[in-house]
Backbone bond lengths (Angstrom), bond angles and torsions (degrees), N, CA, C in turn:
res aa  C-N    CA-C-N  psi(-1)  N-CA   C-N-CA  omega(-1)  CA-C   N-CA-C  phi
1 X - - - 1.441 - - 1.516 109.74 -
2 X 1.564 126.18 150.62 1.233 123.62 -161.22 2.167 83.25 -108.59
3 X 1.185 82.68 138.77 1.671 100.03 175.87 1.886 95.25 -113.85
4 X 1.961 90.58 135.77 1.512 103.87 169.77 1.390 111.14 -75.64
5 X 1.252 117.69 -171.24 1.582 127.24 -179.51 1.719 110.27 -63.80
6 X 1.385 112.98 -11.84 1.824 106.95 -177.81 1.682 95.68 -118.69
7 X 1.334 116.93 33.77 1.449 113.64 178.96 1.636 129.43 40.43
8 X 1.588 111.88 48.79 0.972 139.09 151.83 1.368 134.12 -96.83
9 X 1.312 128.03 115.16 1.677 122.86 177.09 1.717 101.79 -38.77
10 X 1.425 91.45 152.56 1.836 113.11 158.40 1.378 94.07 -59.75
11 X 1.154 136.62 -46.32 1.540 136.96 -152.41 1.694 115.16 -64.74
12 X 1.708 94.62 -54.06 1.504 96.22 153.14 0.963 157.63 -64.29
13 X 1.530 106.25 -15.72 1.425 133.18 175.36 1.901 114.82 -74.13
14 X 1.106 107.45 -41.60 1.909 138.22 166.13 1.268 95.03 -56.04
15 X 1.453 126.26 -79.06 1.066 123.66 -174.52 1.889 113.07 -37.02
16 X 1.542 102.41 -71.70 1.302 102.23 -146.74 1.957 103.66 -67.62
17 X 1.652 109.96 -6.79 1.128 117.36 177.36 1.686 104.92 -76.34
18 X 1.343 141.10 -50.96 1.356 145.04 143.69 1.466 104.58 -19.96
19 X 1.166 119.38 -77.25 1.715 109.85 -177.41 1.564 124.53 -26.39
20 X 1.679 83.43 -59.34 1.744 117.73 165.35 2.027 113.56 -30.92
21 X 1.150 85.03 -64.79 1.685 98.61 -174.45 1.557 114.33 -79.29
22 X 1.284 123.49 -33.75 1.411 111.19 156.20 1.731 119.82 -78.71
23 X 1.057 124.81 2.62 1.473 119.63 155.58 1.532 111.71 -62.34
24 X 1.177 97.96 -52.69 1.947 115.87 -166.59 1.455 85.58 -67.44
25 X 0.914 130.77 -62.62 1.811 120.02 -178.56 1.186 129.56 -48.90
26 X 1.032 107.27 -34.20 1.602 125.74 168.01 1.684 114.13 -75.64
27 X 1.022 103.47 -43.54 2.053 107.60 152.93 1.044 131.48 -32.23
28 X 1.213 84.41 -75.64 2.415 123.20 179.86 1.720 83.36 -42.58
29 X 1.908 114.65 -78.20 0.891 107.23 -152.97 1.915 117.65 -56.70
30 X 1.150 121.35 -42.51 1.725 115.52 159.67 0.793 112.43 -30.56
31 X 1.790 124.45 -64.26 1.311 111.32 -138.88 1.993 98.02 -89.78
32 X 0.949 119.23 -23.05 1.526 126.38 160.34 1.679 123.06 -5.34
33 X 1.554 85.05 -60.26 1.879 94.75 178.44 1.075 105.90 -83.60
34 X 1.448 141.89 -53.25 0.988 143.41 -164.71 1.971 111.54 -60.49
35 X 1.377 120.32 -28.70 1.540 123.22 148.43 1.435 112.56 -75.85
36 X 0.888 130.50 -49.25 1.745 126.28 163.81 1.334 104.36 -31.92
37 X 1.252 124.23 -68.84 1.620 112.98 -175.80 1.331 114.74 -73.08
38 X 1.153 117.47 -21.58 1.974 119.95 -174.49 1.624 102.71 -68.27
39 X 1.478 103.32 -24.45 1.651 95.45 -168.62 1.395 95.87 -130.98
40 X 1.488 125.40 144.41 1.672 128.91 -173.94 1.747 100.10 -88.04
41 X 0.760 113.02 -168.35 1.844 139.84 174.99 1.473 106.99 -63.01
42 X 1.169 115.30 -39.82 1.517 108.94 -175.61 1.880 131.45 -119.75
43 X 2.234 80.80 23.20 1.087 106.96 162.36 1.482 115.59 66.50
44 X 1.613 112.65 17.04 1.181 117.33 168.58 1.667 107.82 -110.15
45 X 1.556 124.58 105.73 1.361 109.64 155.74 0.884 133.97 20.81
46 X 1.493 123.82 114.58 1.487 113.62 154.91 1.580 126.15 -78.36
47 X 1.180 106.70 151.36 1.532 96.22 170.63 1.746 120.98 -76.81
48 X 1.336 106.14 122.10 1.625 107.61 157.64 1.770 113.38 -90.88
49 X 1.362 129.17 35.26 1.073 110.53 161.85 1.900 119.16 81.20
50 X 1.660 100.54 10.32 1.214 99.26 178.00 1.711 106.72 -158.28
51 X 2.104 95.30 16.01 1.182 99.92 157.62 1.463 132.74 -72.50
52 X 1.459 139.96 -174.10 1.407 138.80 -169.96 1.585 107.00 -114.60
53 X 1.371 94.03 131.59 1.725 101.06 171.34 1.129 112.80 -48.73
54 X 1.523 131.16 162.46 1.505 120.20 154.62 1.645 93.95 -94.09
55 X 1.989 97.37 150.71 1.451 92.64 173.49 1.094 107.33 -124.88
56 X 1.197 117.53 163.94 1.513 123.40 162.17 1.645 114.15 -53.84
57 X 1.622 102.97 177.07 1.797 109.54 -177.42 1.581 92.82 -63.25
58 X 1.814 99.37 -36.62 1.725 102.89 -153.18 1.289 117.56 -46.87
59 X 1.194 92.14 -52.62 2.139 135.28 -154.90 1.577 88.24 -57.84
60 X 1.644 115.19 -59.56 1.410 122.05 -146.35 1.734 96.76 -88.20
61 X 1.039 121.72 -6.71 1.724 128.16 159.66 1.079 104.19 -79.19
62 X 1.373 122.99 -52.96 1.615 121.35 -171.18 1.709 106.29 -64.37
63 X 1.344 107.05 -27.05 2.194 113.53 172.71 1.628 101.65 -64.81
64 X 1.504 104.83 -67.96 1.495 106.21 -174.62 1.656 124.18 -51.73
65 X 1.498 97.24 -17.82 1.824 104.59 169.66 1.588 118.05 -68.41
66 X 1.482 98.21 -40.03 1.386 116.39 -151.91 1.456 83.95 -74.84
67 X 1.938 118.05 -62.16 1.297 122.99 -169.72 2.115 117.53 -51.29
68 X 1.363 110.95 -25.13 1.286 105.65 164.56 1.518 119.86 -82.50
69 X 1.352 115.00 -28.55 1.445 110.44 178.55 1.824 120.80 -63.06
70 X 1.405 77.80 -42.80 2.198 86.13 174.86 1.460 102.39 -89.44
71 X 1.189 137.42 18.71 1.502 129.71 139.88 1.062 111.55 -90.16
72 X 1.318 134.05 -33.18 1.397 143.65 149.16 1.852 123.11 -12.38
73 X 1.613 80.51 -81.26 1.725 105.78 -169.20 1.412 85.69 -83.64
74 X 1.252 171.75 -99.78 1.051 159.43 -133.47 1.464 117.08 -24.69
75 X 1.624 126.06 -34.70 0.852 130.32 151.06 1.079 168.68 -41.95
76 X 1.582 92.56 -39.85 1.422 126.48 -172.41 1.618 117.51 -80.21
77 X 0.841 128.36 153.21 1.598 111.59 172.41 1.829 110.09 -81.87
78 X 1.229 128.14 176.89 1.131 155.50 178.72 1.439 105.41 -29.99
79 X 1.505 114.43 -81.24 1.179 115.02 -178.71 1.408 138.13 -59.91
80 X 1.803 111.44 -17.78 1.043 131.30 163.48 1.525 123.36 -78.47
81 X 1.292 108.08 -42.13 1.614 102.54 155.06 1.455 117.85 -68.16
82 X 1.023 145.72 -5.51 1.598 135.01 170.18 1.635 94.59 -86.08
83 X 0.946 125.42 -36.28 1.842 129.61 170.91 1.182 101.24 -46.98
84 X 1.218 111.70 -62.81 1.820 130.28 -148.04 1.433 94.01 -60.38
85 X 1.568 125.24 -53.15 1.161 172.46 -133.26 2.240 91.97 -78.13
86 X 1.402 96.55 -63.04 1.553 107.12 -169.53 1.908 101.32 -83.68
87 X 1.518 115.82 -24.46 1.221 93.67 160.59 1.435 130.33 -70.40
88 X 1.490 106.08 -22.90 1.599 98.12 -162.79 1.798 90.61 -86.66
89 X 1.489 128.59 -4.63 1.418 116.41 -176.04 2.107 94.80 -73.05
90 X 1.514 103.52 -53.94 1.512 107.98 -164.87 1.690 100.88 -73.10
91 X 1.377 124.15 -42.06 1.638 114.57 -164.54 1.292 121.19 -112.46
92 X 1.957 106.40 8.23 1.571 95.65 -174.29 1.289 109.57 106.64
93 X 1.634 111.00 -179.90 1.832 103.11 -169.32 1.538 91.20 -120.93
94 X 1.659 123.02 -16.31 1.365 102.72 161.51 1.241 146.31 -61.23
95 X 1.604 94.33 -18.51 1.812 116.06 -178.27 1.573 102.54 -73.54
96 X 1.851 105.88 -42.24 1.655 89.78 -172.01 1.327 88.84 -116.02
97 X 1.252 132.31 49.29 1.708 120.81 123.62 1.704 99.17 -85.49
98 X 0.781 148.25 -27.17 1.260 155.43 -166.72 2.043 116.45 -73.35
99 X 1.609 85.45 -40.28 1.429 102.40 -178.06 1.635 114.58 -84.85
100 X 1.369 91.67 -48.11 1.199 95.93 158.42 1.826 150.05 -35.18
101 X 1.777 76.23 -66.23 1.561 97.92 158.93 1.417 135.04 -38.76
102 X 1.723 102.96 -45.15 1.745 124.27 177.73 1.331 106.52 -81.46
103 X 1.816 125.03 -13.05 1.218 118.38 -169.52 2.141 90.21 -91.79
104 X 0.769 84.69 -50.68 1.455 101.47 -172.66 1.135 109.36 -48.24
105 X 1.782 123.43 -23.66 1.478 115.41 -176.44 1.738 96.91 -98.29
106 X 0.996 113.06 -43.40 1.380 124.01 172.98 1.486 121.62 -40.63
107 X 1.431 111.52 -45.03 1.280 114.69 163.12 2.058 115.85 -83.94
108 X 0.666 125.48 3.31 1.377 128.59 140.48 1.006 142.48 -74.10
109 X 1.289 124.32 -25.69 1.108 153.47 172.52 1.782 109.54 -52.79
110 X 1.893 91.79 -54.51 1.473 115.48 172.88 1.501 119.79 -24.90
């Protein structure tokens, strides 16, 4: 028998490479379905229910408003968010991201 450089037969080496390659086949084949169902026919995702709407320009301005205003008021104490609160009912949420903003630096300032 011909021995490699760490004094192992070729024989064992074949072998334990076969072992080797039906593991990975036995993998492939599991994991097979489990991407089959993760992805549809036309290779777009399926939804599990915790994918993202598409939005409009509008929608996703009206998010980025919302998302600066409650970084805004998050800040503020109590009485200043009930303020903040009655501008954005009468002038909108740009007026009291705005009010906000000056309250928020103002009280840092503190």
């Amino acid at each position: 028998m011909r021995k490699n450089l760490y004094g192992r037969d070729v024989k064992h080496e074949i072998r334990n490479l076969r072992y080797s390659l039906k593991a990975v086949d036995r993998s492939l084949r599991r994991l097979a379905p489990m991407l089959s169902d993760a992805v549809s026919l036309n290779g777009v995702p399926r939804g599990n229910g915790h994918s993202h709407p598409r939005l409009s320009a509008k929608a996703r301005a009206s998010l980025v408003l919302q998302g600066r205003y409650m970084g805004y008021v998050r800040q503020l104490k109590l009485s200043q968010k009930a303020h903040v609160r009655k501008i954005r009912q009468t002038k909108g949420v740009r007026a009291a991201i705005q009010v906000a903003r000056r309250m928020g630096r103002e009280w840092a300032r503190v």
